[in-house]
DSSP file (Angstrom, degrees, kcal/mol; ACC not computed):
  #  RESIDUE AA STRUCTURE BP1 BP2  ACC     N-H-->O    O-->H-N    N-H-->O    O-->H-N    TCO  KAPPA ALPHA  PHI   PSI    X-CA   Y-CA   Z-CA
    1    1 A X              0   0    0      0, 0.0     2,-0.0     0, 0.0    32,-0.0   0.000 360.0 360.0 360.0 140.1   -8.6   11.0    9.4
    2    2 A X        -     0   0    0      1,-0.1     2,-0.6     2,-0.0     3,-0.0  -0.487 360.0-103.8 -69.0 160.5   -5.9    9.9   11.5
    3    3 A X        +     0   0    0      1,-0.1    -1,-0.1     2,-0.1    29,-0.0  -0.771  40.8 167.0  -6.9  78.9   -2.6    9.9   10.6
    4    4 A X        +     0   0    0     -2,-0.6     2,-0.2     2,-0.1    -1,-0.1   0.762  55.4 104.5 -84.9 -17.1   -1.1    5.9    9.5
    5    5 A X  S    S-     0   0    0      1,-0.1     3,-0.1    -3,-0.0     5,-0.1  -0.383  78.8-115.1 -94.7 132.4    1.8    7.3    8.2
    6    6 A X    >   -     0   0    0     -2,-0.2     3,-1.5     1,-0.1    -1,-0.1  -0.193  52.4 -89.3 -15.2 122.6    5.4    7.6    9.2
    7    7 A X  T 3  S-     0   0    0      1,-0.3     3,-0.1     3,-0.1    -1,-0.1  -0.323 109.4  -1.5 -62.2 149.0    6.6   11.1    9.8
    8    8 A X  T 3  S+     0   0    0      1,-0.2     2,-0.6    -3,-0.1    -1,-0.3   0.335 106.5 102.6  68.5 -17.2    7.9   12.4    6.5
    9    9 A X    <   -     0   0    0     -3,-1.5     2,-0.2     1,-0.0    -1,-0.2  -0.877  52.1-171.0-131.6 118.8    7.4    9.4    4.8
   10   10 A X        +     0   0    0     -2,-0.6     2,-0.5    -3,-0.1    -3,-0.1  -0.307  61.7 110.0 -89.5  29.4    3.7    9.8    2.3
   11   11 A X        +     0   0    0     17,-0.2    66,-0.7    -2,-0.2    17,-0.2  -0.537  36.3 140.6-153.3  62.2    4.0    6.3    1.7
   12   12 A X  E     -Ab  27  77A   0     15,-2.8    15,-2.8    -2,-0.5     2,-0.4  -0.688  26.6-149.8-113.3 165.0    2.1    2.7    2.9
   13   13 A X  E     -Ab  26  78A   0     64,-3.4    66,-1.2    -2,-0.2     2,-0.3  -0.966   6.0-140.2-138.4 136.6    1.4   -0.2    1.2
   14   14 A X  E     -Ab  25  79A   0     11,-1.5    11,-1.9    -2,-0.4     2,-0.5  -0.694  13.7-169.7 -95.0 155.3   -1.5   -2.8    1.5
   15   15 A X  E     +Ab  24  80A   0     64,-0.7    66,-2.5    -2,-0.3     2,-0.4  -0.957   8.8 176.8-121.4 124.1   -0.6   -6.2    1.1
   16   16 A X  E     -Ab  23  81A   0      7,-1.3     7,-1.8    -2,-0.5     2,-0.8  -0.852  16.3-163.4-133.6 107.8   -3.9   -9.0    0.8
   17   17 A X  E     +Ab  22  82A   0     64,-0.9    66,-0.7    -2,-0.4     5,-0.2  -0.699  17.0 175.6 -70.6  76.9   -2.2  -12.6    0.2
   18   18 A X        -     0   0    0      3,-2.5    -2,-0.0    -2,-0.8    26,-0.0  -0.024  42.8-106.3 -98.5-161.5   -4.9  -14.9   -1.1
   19   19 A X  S    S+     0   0    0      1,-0.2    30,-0.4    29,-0.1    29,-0.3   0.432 119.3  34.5-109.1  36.5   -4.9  -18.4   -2.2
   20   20 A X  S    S-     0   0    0      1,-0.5    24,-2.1    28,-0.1     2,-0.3   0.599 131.7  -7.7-134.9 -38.5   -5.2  -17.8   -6.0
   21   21 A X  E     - C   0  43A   0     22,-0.3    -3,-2.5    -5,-0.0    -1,-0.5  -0.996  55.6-115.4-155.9 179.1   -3.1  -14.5   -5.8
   22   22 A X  E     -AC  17  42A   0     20,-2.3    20,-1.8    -2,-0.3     2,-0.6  -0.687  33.3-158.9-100.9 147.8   -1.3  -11.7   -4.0
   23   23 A X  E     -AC  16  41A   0     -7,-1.8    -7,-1.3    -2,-0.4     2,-0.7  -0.910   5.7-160.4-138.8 105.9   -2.8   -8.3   -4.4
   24   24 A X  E     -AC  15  40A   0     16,-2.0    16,-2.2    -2,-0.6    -9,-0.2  -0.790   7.8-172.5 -95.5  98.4   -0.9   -4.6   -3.9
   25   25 A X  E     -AC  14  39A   0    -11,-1.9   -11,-1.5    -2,-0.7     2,-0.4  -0.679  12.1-151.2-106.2 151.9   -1.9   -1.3   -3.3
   26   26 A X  E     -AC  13  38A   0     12,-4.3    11,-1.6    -2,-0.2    12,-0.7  -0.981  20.4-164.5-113.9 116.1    0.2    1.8   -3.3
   27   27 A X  E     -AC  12  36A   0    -15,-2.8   -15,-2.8    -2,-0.4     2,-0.4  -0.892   8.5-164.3-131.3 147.6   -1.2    4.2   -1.2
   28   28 A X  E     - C   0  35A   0      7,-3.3     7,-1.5    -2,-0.3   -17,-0.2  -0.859  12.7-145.5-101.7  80.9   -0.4    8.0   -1.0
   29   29 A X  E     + C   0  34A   0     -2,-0.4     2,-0.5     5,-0.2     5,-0.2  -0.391  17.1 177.8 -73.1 145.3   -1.3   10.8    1.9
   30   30 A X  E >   - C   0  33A   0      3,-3.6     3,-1.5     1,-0.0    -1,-0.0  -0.998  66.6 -61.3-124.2 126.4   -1.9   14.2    0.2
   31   31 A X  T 3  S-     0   0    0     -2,-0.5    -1,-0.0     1,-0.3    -2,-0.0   0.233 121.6  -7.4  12.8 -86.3   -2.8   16.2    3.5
   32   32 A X  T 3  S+     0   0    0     -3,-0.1    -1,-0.3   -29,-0.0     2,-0.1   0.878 120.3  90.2-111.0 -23.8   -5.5   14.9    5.0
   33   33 A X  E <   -C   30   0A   0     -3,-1.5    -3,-3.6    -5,-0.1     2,-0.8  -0.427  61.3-140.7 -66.2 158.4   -6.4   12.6    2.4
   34   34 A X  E     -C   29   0A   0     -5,-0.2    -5,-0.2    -2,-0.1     2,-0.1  -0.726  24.2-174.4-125.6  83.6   -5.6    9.2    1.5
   35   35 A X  E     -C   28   0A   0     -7,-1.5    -7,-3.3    -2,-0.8     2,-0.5  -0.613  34.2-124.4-105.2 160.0   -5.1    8.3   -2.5
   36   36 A X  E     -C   27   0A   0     -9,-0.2    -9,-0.2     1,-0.1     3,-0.1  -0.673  26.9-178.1 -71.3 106.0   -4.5    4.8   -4.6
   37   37 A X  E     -     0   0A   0    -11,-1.6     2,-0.2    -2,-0.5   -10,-0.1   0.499  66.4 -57.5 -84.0  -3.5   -0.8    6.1   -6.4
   38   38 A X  E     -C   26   0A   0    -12,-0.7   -12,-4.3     2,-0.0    -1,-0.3  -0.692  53.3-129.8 132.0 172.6   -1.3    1.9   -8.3
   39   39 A X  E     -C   25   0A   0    -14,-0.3     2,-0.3    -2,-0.2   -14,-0.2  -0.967   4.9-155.9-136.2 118.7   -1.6   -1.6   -7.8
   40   40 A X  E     -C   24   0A   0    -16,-2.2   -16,-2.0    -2,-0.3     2,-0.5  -0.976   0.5-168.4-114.6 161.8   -0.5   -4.6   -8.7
   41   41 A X  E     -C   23   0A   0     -2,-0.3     2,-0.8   -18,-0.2   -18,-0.2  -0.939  16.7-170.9-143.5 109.4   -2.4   -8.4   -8.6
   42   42 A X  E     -C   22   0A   0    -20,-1.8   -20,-2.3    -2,-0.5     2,-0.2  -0.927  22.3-127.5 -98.8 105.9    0.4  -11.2   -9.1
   43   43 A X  E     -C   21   0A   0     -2,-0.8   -22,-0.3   -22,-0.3     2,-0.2  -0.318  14.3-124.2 -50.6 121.9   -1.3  -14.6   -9.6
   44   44 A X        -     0   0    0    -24,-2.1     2,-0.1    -2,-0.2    -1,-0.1  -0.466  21.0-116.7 -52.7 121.6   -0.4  -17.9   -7.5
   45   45 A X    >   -     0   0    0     -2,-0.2     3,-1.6     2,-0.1     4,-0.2  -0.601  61.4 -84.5 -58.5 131.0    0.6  -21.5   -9.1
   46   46 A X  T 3  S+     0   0    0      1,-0.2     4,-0.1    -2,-0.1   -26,-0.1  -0.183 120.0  19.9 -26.7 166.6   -2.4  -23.7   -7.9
   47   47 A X  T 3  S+     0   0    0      2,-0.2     3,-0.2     1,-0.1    -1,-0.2   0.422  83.3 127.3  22.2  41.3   -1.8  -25.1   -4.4
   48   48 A X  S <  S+     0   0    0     -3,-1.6     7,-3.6     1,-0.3     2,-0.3   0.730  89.8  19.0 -53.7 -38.7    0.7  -22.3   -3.9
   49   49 A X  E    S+D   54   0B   0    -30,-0.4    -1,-0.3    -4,-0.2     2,-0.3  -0.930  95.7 136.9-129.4 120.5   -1.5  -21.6   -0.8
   50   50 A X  E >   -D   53   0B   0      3,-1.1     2,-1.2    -2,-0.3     3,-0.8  -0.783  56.6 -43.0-149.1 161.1   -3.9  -24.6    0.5
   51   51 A X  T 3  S-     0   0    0     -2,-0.3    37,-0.2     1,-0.2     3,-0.1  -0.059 122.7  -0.3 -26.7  11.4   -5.2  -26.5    3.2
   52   52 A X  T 3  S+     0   0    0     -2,-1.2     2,-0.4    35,-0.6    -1,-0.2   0.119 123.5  61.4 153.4  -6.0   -2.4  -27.3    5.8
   53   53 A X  E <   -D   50   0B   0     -3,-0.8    -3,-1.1    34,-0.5     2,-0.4  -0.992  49.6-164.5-172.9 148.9    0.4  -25.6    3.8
   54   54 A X  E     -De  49  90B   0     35,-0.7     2,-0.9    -2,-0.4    37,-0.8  -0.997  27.9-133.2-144.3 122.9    2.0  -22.5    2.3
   55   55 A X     >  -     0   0    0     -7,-3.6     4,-1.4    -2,-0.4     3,-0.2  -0.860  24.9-162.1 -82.3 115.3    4.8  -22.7   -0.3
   56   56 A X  H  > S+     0   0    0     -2,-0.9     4,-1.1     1,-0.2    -1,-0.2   0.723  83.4  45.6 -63.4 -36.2    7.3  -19.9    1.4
   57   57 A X  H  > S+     0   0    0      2,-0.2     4,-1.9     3,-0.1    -1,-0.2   0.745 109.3  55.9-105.2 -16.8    9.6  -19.1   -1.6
   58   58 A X  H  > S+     0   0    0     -3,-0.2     4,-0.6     2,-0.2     5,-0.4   0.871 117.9  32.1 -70.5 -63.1    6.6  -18.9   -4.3
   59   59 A X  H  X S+     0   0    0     -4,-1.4     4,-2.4   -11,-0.2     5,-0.2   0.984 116.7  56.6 -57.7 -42.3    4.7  -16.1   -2.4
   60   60 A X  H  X S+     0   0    0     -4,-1.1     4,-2.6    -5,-0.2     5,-0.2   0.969 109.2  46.3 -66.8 -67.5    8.0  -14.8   -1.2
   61   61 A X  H >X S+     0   0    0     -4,-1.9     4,-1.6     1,-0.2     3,-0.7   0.888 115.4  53.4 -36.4 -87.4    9.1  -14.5   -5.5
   62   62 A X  H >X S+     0   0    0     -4,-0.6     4,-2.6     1,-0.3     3,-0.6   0.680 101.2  53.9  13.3 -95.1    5.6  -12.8   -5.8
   63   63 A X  H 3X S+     0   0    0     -4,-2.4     4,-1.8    -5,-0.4    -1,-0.3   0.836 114.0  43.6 -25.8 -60.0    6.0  -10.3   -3.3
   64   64 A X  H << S+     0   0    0     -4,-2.6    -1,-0.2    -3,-0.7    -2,-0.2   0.774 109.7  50.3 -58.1 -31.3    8.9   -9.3   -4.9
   65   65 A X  H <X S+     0   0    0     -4,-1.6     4,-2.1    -3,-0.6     3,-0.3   0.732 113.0  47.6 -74.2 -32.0    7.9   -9.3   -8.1
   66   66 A X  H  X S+     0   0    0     -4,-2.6     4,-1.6    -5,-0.5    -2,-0.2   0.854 112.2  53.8 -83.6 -23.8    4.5   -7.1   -7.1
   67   67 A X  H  <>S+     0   0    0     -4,-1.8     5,-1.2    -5,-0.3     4,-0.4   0.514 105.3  54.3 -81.1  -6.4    6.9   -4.8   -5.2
   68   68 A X  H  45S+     0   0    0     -3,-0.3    -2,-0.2     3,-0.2    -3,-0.2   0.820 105.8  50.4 -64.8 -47.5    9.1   -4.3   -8.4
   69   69 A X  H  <5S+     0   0    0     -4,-2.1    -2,-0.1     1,-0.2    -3,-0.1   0.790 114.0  44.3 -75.2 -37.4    6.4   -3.3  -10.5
   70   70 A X  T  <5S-     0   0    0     -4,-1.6    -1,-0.2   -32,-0.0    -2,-0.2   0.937 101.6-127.4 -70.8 -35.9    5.3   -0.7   -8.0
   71   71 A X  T   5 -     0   0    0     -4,-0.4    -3,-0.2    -5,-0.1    -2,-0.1   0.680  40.8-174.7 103.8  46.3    8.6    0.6   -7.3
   72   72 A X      < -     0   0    0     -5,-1.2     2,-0.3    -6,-0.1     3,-0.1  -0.027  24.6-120.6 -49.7 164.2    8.0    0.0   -3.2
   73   73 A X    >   -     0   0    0      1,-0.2     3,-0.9   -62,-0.1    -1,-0.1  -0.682  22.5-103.6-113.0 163.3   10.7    1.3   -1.1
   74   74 A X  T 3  S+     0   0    0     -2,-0.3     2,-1.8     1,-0.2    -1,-0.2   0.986 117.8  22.9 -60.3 -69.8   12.9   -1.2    1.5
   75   75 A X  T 3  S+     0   0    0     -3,-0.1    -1,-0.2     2,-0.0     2,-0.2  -0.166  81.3 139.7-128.5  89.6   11.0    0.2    4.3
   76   76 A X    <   -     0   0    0     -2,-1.8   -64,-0.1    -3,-0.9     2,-0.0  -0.662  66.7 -91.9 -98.4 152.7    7.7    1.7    3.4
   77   77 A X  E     -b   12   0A   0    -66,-0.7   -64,-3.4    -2,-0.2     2,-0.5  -0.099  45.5-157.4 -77.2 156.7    5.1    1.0    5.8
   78   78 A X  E     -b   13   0A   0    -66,-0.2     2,-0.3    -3,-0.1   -64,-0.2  -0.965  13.6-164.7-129.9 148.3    3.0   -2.3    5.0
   79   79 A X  E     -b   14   0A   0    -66,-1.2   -64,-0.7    -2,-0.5     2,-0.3  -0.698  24.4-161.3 -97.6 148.5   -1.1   -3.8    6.1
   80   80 A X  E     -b   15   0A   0     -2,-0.3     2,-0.7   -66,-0.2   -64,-0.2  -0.916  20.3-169.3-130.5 112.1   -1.3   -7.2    5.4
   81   81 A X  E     +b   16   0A   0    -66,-2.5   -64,-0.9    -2,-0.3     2,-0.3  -0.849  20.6 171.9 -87.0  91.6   -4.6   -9.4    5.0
   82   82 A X  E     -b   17   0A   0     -2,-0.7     3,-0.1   -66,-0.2   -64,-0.1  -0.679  41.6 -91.6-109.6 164.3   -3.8  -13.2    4.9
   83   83 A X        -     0   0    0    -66,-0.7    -1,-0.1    -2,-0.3     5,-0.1   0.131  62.9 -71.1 -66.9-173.1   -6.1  -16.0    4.9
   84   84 A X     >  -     0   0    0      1,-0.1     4,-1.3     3,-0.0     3,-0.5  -0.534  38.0-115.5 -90.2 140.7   -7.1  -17.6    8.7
   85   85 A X  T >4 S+     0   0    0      1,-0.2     3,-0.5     2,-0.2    -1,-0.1   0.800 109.4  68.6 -23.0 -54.0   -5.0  -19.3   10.4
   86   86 A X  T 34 S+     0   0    0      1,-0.2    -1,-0.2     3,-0.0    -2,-0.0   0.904  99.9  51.0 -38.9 -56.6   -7.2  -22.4   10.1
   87   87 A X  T 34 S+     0   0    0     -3,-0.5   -35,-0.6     1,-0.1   -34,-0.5   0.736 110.4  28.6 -73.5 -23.2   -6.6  -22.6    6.6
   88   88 A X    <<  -     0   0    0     -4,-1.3     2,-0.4    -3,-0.5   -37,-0.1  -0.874  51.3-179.1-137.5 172.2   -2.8  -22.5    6.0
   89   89 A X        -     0   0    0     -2,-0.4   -35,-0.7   -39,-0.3     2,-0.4  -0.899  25.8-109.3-162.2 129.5    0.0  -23.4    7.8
   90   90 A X  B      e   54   0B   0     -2,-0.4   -37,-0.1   -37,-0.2   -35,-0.1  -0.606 360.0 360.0-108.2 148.2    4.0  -23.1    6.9
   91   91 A X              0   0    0    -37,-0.8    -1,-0.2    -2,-0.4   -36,-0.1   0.370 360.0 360.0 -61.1 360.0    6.5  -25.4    6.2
């Protein structure tokens, strides 16, 4: 398996932003292997994310709030999955 990781640093997190909630995994290398260390899944106000538009400071609160829980570090490495282009677009 390749290597994703920072040197020194054991430490990524995946990020998937959808448009009913934001979803966090905390992921661990133990030598060559790759473990879930937690999770969190922080739920979205309706039309937080929509058609044409993205409220910035509700996912932004989110984020933080799912990166509290985990204990994330300022700059741990991050994946991100967001929804298509097509569909949102920010103010």
């Amino acid at each position: 398996m390749a290597n994703v990781y920072r040197k020194n640093d054991g430490e990524m997190i995946g990020v998937d932003i959808g448009s009913t909630s934001i979803k966090v995994v905390k992921l661990a290398q133990v030598g060559q292997n790759v473990r879930i260390d937690n999770y969190a899944i922080v739920p979205l106000r309706m039309g937080a994310i929509s058609e044409g538009s993205i409220d910035t400071e509700e996912v932004t609160n989110k984020l933080k709030q799912a990166f509290k829980l985990l204990g994330v570090k300022p700059k741990t490495q991050a994946a991100f999955s967001l929804p298509p282009i097509s569909n949102v677009a920010s103010k």
